[in-house]
NUVEX-162063 format. One line per field, with one value per residue (C-alpha): x negated, y, z; residue in one letter; chain. Coordinates in steps of 0.2 Angstrom, whole numbers, plus 5000, padded with zeros to 4 digits. Layout:
BEGIN
xx <- c(X|...);
yy <- c(Y|...);
zz <- c(Z|...);
r <- c(A|...);
c <- c(A|...);
***
This chain:
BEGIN
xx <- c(4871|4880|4898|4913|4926|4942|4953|4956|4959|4965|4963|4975|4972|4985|4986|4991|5005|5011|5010|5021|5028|5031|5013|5011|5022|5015|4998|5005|4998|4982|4983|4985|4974|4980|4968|4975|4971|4982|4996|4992|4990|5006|5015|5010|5019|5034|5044|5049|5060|5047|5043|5027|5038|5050|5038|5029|5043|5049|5033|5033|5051|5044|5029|5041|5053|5041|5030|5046|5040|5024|5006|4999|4982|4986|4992|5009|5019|5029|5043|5041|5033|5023|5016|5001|5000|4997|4989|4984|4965|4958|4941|4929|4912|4897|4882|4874|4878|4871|4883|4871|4876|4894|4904|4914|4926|4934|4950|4942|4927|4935|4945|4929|4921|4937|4936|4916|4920|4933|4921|4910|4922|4927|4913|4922|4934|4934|4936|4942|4947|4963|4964|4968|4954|4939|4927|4932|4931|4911|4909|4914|4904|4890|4890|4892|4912|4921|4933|4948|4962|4980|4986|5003|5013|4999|4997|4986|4975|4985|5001|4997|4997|5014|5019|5037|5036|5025|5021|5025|5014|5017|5037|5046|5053|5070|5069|5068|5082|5093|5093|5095|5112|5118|5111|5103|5094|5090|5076|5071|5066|5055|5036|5035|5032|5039|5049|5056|5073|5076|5057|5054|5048|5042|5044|5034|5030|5019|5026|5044|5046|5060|5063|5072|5076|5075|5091|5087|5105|5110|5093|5093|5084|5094|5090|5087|5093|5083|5094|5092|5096|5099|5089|5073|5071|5058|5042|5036|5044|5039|5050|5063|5061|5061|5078|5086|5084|5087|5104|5110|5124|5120|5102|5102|5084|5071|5051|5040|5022|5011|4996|5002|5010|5017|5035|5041|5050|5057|5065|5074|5080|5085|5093|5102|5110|5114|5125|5130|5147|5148|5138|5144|5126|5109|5096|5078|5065|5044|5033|5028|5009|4998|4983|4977|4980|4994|5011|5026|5032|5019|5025|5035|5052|5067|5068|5068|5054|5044|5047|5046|5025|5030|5046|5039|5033|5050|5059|5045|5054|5070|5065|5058|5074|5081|5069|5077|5092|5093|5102|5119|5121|5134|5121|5112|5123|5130|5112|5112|5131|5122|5107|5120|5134|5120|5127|5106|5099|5083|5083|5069|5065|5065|5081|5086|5086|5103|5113|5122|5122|5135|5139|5124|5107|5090|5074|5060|5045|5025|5032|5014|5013|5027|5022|5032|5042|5047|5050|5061|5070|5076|5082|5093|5102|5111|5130|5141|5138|5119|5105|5088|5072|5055|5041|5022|5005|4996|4977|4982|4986|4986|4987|4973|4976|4986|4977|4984|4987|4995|5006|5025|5030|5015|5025|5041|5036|5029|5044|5058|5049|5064|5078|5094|5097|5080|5066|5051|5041|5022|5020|5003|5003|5004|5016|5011|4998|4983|4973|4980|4975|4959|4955|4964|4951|4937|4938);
yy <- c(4794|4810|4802|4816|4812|4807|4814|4832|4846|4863|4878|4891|4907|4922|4930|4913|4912|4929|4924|4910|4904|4888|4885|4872|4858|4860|4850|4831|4818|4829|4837|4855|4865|4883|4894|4900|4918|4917|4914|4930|4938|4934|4939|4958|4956|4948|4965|4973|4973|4969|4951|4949|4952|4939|4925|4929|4926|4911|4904|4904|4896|4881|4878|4880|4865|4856|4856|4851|4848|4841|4851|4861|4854|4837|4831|4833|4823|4835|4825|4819|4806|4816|4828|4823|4831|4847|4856|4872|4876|4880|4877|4885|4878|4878|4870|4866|4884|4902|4913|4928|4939|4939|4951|4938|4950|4951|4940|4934|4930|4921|4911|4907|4900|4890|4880|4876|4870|4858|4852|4852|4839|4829|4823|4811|4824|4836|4853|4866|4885|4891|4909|4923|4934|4933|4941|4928|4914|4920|4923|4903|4897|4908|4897|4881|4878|4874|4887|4891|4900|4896|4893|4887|4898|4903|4905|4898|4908|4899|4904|4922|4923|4922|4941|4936|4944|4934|4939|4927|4935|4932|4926|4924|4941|4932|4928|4946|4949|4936|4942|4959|4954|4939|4949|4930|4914|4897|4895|4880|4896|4904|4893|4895|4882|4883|4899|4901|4908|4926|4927|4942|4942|4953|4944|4952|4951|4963|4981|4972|4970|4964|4964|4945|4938|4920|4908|4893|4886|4890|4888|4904|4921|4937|4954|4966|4986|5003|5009|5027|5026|5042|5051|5041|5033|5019|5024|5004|4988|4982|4998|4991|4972|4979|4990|4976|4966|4979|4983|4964|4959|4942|4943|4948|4946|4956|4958|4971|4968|4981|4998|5013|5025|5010|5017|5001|5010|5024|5012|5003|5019|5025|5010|5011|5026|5022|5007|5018|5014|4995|4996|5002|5008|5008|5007|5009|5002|5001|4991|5002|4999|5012|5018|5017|5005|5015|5009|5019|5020|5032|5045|5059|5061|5050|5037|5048|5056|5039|5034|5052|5047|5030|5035|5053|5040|5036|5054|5058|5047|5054|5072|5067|5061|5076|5084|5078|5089|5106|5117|5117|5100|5091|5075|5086|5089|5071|5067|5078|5072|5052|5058|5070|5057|5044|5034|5033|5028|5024|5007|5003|4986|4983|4983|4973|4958|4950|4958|4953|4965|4965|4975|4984|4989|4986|4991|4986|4996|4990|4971|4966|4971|4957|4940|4924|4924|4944|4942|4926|4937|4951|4941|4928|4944|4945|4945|4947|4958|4962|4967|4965|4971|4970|4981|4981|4977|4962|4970|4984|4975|4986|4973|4964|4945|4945|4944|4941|4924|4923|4939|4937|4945|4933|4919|4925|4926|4910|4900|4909|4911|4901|4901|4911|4924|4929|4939|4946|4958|4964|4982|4986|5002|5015|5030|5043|5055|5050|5059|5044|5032|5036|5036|5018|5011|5020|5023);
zz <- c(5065|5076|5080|5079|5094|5084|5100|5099|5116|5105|5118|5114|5115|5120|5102|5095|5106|5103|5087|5087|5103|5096|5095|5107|5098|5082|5086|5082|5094|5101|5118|5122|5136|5142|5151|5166|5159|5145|5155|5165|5149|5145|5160|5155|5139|5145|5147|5134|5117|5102|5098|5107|5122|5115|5112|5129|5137|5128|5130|5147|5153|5139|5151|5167|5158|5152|5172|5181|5199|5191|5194|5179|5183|5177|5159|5157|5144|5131|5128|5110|5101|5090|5103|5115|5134|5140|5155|5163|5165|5181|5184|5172|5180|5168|5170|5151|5142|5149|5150|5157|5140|5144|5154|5161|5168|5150|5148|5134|5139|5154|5140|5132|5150|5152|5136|5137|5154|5148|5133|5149|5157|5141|5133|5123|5115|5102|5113|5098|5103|5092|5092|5080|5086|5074|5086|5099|5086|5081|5100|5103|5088|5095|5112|5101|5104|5088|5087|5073|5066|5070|5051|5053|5039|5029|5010|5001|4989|4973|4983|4986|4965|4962|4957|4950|4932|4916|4900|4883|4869|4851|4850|4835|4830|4828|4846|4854|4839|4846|4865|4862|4850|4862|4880|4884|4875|4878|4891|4878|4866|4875|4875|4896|4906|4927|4926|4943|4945|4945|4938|4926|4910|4898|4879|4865|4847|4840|4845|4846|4866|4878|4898|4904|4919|4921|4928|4930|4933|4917|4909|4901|4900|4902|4893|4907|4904|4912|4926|4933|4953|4962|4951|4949|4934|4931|4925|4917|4916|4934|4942|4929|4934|4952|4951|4944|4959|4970|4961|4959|4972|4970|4976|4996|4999|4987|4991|4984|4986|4978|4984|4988|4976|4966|4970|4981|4996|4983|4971|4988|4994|4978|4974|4992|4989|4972|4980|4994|4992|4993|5009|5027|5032|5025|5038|5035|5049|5047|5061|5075|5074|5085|5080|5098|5110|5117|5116|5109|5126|5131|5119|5125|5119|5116|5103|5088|5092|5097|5081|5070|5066|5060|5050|5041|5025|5025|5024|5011|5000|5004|5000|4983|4977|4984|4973|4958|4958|4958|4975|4963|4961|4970|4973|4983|4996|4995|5000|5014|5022|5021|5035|5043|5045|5049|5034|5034|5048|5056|5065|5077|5072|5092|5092|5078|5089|5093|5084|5067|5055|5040|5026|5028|5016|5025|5018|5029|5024|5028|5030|5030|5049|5052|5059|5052|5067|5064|5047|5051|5066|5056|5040|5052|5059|5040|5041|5025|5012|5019|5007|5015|5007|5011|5003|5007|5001|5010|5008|5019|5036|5052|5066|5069|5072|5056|5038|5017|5021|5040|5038|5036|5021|5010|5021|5016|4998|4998|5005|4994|4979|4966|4977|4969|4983|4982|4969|4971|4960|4963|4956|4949|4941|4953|4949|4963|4951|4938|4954|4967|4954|4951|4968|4970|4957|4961|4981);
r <- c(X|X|X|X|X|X|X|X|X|X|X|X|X|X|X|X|X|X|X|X|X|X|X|X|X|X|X|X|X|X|X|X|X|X|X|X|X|X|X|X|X|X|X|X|X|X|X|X|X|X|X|X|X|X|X|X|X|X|X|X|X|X|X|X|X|X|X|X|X|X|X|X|X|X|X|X|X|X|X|X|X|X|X|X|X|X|X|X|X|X|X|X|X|X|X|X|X|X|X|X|X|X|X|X|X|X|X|X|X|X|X|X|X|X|X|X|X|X|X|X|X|X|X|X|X|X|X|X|X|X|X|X|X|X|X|X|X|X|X|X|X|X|X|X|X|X|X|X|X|X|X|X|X|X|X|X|X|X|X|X|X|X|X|X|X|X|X|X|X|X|X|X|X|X|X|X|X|X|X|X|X|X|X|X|X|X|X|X|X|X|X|X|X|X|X|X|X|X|X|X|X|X|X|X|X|X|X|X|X|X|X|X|X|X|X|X|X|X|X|X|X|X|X|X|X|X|X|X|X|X|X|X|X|X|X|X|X|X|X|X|X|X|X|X|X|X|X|X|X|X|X|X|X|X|X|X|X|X|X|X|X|X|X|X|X|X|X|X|X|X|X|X|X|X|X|X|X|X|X|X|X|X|X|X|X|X|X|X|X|X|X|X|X|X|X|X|X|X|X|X|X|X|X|X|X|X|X|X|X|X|X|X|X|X|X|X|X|X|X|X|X|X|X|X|X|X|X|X|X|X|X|X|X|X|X|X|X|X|X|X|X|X|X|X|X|X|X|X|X|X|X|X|X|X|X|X|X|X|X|X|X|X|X|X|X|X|X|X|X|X|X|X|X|X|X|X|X|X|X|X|X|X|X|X|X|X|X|X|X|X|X|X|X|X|X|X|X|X|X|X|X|X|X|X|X|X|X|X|X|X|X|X|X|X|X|X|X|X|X|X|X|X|X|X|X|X|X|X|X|X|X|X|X|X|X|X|X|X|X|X|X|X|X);
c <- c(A|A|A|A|A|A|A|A|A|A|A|A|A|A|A|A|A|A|A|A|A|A|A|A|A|A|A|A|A|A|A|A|A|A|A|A|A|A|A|A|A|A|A|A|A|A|A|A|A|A|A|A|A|A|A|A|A|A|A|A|A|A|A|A|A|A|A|A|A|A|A|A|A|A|A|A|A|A|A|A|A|A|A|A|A|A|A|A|A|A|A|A|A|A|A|A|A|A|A|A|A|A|A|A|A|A|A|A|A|A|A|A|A|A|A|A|A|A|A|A|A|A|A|A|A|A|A|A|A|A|A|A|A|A|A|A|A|A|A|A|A|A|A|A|A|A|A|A|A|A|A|A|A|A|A|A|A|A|A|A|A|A|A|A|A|A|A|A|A|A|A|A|A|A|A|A|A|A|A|A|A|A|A|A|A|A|A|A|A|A|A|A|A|A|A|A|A|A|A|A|A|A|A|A|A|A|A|A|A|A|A|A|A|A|A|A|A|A|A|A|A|A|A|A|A|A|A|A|A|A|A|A|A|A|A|A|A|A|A|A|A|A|A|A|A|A|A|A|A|A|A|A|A|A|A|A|A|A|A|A|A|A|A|A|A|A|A|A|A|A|A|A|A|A|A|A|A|A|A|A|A|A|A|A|A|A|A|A|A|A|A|A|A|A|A|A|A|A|A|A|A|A|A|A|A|A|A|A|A|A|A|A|A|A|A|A|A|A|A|A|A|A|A|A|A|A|A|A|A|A|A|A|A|A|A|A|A|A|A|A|A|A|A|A|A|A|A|A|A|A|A|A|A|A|A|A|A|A|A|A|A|A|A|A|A|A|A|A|A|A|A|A|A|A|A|A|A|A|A|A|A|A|A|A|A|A|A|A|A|A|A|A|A|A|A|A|A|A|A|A|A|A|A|A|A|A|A|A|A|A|A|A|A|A|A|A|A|A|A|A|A|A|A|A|A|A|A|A|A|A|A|A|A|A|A|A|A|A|A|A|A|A|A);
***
């Protein structure tokens, strides 16, 4: 019988790093191999503002503490009890795997030939390539190296259900009387089991219906109103579970997963405004992600202009609920003194790091293109009085090393899901035209 080497040698590869610079330590006992090319990689993307920049160069002054005045070549204790040792990889002679196919003056493909030359070297060990690549995964597979995902922070498929609203079918007609005289009920009344706090509910008997929010600290459900914000008035009990959130001054972090044209960055804005008063500044930011390998750098222009391809979606909104009023109306020129005044502002999320941000109302729009990291990063920069939403639909991911399970805002979802500053609502029924909807069902 085929014996499996219990000892294990992960190889990580650069987009796990970039992905979470604490990578290294989070392996337990087993040792940790870096190819000598990833850390060339990395010093490329060690200059610069974004979070790949950060983590590149956090990565590498852990490696410079951890070495000492001790050779990379060697293993090198990481000073914990849990964690094995660590070394650079050098040498990337192969005698047992033909490489001819290759073009080995890829990085990747130099990362490959390093780790088959250390499986190569430790015969005894379980040689396994980590990367978040899935070409360079099927390329190791294909020259029979084990190779894996980094899946620290990911959902699993179970998780990934949680849409914070439920239906409870067939109540007792006195019950949906009773919440709409007393605004709440008795959780004990309602025949639903693991309600999460600030979960939604829509309670129903017959043609007899009501929208609820859940507290668990008082064990209750309360009766939830439709709100009109800045104009926009919800169009189905998801955009009315989802204003409710947005509106609530005792819940500073909201999500909103759902397809396009569900209305998720419109209600935030709307909502926004609508609170514009108890907020210093509502900012607005969106993931940079090119289309084209080219950095936002290389765009002519400053800042503003960088950013006008990335940040047209969001005036788009804006407009429509201009488009609400008529040229008369006072609201409208209210509207215009907020973006003239920079009382709305465009953030490059960049530059979010390091600073503290109070009294301020920040929607983050196309949060799927986050990493854990990123979306940990923006959410600690929270000062007093800070609203914080995230809106985005995890089956259209941009960035290619991140999927519906490994992408920040399914993480963030995941990890805040009951917690009493936070809600969440998936919208489902998209809004935009009967034209957009047909094509999302049948395109």
């Amino acid at each position: 019988m085929l014996q499996v080497p219990t000892q294990k040698i992960f190889v990580l590869d650069t987009s796990v790093i970039l992905y979470d610079h604490q990578a290294i330590i989070n392996f337990q006992e087993h040792d940790i191999a870096i190819p000598i090319t990833v850390l060339e990689e990395l010093d490329r993307f060690k200059k610069g503002n974004e979070v790949k920049n950060f983590s590149a160069r956090e990565f590498i002054r852990f490696i410079d503490k951890l070495s000492e005045e001790n050779l990379l070549q060697d293993w090198l204790p990481m000073n914990s009890p849990s964690s094995g040792r660590f070394r650079v990889l050098i040498k990337d002679d192969i005698t047992n795997v033909d490489l001819k196919g290759l073009n080995l003056d890829l990085n990747d493909h130099k990362i490959l030939k390093s780790a088959l030359a250390l499986q190569e070297e430790e015969p005894n060990k379980s040689v396994i390539l980590v990367t978040k690549d899935i070409a360079l995964r099927l390329k190791a597979k294909a020259l029979g190296l084990v190779a894996e995902d980094y899946e620290t922070g990911r959902v699993d498929d179970v998780e990934l259900e949680y849409s914070g609203k439920s239906r409870v079918e067939n109540l007792d007609s006195e019950i949906i009387n009773h919440i709409y005289e007393d605004r709440s009920i008795p959780g004990e009344l309602i025949p639903f089991d693991f309600a999460k706090h600030n979960q939604y509910f829509i309670l129903k008997n017959g043609k007899k219906s009501a929208l609820a929010r859940y507290n668990s600290i008082q064990e209750e459900y309360n009766l939830i109103d439709k709100v009109t914000v800045a104009g926009v008035a919800p169009r189905n009990a998801e955009q009315i579970f989802a204003i409710n959130a947005l509106m609530d001054p005792t819940i500073p972090l909201v999500t909103m997963q759902g397809t396009a044209g569900t209305g998720k960055t419109l209600l935030a804005l709307a909502s926004a405004i609508e609170q514009r008063r108890n907020f210093r500044q509502i900012y607005i930011t969106r993931p940079t992600v090119p289309l084209s390998n080219s950095d936002i750098g290389y765009l002519p222009g400053d800042i503003n202009s960088k950013l006008n391809p990335y940040i047209e979606p969001l005036w788009d909104n804006l407009k429509f609920i201009k488009s609400q009023y008529k040229e008369t109306d006072k609201e409208l020129k209210l509207l215009d003194d907020l973006v003239t005044g920079k009382k709305i502002e465009i953030l490059p999320l960049t530059y979010i790091r390091g600073r503290s941000l109070s009294n301020v109302f920040i929607i983050v729009d196309e949060a799927q293109n986050l990493t854990p990291h990123e979306i940990k990063t923006i959410i600690t920069r929270a000062g007093e009085n800070t609203k914080i939403v995230f809106t985005g639909d995890v089956n259209q991911i941009d960035t290619p090393y991140l999927d519906a399970h490994s992408n920040g805002l399914s993480y963030l979802i995941d990890r805040f899901k009951g917690n009493q500053l936070f809600a969440h609502i998936k919208l489902e029924k998209g809004e935009r035209s009967e034209l957009a909807n047909l094509a999302s069902s049948l395109l």
